[in-house]
C-alpha positions as CSV (number, residue, x, y, z in Angstrom):
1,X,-138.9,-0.8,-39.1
2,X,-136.2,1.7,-38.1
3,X,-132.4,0.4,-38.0
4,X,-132.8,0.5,-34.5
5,X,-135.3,-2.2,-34.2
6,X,-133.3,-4.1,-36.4
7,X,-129.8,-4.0,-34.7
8,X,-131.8,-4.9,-31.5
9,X,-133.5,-8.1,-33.5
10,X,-130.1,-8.9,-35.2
11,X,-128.0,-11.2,-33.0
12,X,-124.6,-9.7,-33.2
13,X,-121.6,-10.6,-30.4
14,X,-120.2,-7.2,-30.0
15,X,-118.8,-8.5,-26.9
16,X,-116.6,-11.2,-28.6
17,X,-113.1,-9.8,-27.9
18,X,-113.9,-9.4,-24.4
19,X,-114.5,-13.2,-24.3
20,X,-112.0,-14.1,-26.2
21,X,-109.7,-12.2,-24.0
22,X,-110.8,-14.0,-21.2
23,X,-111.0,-17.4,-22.8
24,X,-107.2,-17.1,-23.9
25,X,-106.7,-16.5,-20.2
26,X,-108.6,-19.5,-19.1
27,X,-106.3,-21.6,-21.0
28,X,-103.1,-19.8,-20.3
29,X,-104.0,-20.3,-16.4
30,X,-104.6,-24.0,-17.2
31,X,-101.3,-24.5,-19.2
32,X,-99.5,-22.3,-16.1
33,X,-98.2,-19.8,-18.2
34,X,-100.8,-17.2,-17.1
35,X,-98.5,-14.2,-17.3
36,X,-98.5,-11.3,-19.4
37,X,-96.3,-9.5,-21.1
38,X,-96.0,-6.8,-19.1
39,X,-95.5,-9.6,-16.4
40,X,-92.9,-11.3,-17.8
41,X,-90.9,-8.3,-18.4
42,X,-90.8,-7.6,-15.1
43,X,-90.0,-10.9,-13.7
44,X,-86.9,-10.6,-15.9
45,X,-85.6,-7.2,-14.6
46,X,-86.0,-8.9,-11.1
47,X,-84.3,-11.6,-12.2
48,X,-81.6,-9.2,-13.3
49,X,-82.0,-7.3,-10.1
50,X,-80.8,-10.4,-7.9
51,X,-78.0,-11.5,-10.3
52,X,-76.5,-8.1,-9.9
53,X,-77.6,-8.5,-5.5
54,X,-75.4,-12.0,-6.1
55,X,-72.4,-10.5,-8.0
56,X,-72.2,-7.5,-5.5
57,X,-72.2,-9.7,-2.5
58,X,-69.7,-11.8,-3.6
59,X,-67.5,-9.1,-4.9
60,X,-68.0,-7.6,-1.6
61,X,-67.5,-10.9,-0.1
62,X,-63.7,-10.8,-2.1
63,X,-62.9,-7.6,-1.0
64,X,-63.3,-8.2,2.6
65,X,-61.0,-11.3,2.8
66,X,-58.3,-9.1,1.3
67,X,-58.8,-6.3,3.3
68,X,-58.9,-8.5,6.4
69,X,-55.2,-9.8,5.1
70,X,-54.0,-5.9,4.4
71,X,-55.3,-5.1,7.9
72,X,-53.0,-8.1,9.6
73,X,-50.2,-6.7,8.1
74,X,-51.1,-3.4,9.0
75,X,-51.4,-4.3,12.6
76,X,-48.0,-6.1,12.2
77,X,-46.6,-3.2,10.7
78,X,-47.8,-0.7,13.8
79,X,-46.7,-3.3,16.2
80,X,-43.1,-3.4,14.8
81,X,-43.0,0.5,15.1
82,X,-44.1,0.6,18.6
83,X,-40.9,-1.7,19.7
84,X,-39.0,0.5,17.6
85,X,-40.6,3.8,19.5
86,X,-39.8,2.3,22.8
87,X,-36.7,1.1,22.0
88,X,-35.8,4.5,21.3
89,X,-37.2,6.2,24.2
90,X,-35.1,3.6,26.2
91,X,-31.9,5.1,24.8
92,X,-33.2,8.6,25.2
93,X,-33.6,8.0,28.8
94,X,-30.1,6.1,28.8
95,X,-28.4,9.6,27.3
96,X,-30.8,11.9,29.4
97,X,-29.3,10.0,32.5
98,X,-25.9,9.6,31.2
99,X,-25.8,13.5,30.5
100,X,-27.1,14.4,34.2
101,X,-24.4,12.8,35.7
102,X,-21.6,14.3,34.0
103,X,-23.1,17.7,34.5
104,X,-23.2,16.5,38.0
105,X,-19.4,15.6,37.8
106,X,-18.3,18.6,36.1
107,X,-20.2,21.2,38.2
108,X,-18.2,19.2,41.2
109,X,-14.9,19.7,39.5
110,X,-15.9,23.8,39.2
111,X,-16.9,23.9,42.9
112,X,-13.6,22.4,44.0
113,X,-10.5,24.4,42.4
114,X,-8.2,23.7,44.6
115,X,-8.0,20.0,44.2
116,X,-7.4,20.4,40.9
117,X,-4.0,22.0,41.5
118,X,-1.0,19.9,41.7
119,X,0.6,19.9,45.0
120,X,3.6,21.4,45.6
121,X,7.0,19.6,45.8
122,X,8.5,18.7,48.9
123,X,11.2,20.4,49.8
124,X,14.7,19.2,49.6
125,X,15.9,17.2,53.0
126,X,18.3,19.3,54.8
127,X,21.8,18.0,56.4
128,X,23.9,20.1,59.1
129,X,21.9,23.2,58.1
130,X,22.5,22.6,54.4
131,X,20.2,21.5,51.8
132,X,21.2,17.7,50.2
133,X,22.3,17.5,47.2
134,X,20.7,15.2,44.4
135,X,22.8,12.8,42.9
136,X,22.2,12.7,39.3
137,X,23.7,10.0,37.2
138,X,24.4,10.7,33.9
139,X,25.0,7.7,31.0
140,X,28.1,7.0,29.1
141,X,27.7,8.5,25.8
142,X,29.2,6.5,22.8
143,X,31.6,8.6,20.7
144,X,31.7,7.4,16.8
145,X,35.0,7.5,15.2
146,X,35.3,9.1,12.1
147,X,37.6,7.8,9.5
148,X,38.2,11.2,7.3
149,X,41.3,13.2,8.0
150,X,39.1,16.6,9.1
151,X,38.0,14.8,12.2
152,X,41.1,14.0,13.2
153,X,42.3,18.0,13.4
154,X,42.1,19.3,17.0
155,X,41.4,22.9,17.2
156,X,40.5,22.8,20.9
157,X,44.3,22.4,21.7
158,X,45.3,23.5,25.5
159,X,47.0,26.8,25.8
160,X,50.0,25.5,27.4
161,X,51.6,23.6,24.2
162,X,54.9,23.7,23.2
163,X,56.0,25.8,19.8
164,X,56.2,22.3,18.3
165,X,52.6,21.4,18.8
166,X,51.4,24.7,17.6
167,X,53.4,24.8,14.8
168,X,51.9,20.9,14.0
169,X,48.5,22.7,14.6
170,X,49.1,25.4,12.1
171,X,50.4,22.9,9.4
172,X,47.2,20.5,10.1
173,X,45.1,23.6,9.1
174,X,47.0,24.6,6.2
175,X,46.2,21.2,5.1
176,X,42.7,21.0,5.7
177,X,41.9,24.7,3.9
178,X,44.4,23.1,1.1
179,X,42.0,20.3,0.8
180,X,38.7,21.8,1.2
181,X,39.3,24.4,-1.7
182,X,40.3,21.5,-3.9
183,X,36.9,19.9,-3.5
184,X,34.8,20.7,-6.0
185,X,32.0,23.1,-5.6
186,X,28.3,22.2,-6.0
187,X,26.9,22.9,-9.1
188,X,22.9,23.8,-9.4
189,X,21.9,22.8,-12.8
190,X,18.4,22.0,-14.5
191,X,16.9,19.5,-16.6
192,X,14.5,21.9,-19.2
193,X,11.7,20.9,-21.7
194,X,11.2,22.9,-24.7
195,X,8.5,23.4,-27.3
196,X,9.4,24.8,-30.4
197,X,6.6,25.5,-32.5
198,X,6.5,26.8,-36.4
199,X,4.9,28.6,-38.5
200,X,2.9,25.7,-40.8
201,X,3.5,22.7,-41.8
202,X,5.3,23.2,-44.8
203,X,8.5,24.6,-42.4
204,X,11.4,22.4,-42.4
205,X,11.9,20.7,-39.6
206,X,15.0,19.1,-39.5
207,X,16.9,22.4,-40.5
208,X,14.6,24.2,-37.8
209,X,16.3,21.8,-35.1
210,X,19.5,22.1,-36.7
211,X,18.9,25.6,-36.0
212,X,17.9,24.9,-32.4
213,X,20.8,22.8,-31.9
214,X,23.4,25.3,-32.9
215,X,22.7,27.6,-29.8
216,X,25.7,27.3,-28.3
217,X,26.6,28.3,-24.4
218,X,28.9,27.3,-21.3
219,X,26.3,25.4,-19.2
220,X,24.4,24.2,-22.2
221,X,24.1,20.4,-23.0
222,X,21.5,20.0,-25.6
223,X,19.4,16.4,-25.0
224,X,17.5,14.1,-27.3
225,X,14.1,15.4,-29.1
226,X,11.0,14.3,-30.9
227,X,8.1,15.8,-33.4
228,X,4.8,15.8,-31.5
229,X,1.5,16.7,-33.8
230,X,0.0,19.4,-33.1
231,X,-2.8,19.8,-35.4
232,X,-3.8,20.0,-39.0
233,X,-0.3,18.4,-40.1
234,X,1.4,20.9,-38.0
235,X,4.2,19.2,-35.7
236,X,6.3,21.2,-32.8
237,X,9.8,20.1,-31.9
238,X,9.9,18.9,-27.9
239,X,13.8,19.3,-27.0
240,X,15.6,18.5,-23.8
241,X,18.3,20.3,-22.1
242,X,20.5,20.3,-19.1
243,X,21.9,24.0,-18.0
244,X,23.6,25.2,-14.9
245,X,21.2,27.7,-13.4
246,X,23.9,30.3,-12.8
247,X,24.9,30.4,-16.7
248,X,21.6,29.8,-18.5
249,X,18.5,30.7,-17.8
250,X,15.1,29.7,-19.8
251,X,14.9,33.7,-20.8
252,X,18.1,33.7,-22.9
253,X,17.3,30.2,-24.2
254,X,14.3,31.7,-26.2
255,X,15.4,34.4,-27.1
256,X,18.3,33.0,-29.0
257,X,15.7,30.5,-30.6
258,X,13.4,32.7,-31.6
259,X,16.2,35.0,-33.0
260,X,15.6,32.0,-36.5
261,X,12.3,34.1,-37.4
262,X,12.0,31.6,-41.1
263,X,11.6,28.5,-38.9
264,X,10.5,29.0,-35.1
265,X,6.6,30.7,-34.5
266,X,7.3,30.7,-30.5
267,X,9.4,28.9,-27.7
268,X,7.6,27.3,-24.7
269,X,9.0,25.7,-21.9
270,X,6.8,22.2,-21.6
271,X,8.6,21.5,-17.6
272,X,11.6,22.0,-15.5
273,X,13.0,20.4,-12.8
274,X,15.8,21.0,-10.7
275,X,18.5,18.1,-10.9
């Protein structure tokens, strides 16, 4: 017997996992849960699928309501700008209007010149062949007396005086020249701010304003003083002085200063002012 014949006489299932496939889904359709893998895989992207469909709609859903308030403002916005723009045109046209009506005036005034002159004067009433004359009224003017002798001189005398009064005249002016040359003249003098600088801080000050001080002059009146620092332990001596400008001048002053080479770098004048 070939091996043939005997497979065919042998009672083998070679269909069993066949069956048993379709028994397992006999009882799975029975039980309800009669999905495959392959099935429920795909039941849970679209599951996915319409959570994501929910969360866009109602993000979408959001974004409209606020959209819907940003467009009312908008609109509000727009509206307020329109008053504005026609409230402007309105003062535009007020100007527009305002400005064609002086043209209007002025190019009236250019066409008539001769109203714009002034008329002449009447002329002045005539009586018997003469012309009138005005009366003109003049105000009493107030003299003010003067209580100082000069005043009381009269140099418009009359020419026919007697010897006497001329020869009072001529003493009354003898008097006044005597008194006017006996008045003291006017003096121009000027307050002056010195700065006396030395050489390093190791110079002497007090003997270099001692030094200062002994420039002597007619017009000179030396004032007070003070050490300002200047820098790195260095002071300068500030100085005040009164002169009378037509006997010292700020030239000579610095020359004589600087003429006291141990002590005195330079001389500047720090302000004048005419007293």
């Amino acid at each position: 017997m070939s091996a043939v014949d005997f497979l065919a006489q042998e009672k083998i299932w070679f269909d069993k996992p066949r069956y048993d496939e379709a028994e397992r889904r006999f009882y799975e359709h029975i039980n309800g849960s009669s999905q495959s893998p392959q099935d429920l895989g795909a039941n849970s992207i679209l599951q996915d699928i319409a959570r994501a469909r929910e969360n866009i709609q109602k993000s979408l859903a959001g974004s409209t309501s606020s959209g819907a308030g940003d467009q009312g403002e908008l609109v509000s916005r727009i509206k307020s700008l329109e008053l504005e723009n026609h409230s402007l045109h309105k003062v535009v046209d007020d100007l527009r209007s305002a400005l064609s009506k002086l043209e209007c005036r002025v190019a009236v005034l250019e066409k008539s010149p001769a109203a714009a002159t002034p008329a002449p004067a009447p002329a002045a009433p005539y009586t018997n062949g003469t012309p009138a004359q005005q009366k003109k009224t003049s105000a009493p003017v107030k003299e003010e007396e003067d209580e100082e002798d000069d005043d009381d001189i009269d140099l418009f005398g009359s020419d026919d005086e007697d010897p006497e009064a001329e020869r009072i005249k001529e003493q009354r002016l003898k008097e006044y020249a005597e008194r006017k040359a006996k008045k003291p003249a006017l003096i121009a003098k000027s307050s002056i701010l010195l700065d006396v600088k030395p050489w390093d801080d190791e110079t002497d000050m007090a003997k270099l304003e001692e030094c200062v001080r002994s420039v002597q002059a007619d017009g000179l009146l030396w004032g007070t003083s003070k050490l300002v620092p200047v820098g790195y332990g260095i002071k300068k001596l500030q100085i005040a002085c009164v002169v009378e400008d037509d006997k010292v001048g700020t030239d000579m002053l610095e020359e004589e200063i600087t003429k006291f080479e141990d002590y005195v770098q330079s001389v500047d004048v720090a302000a004048f002012n005419k007293i």
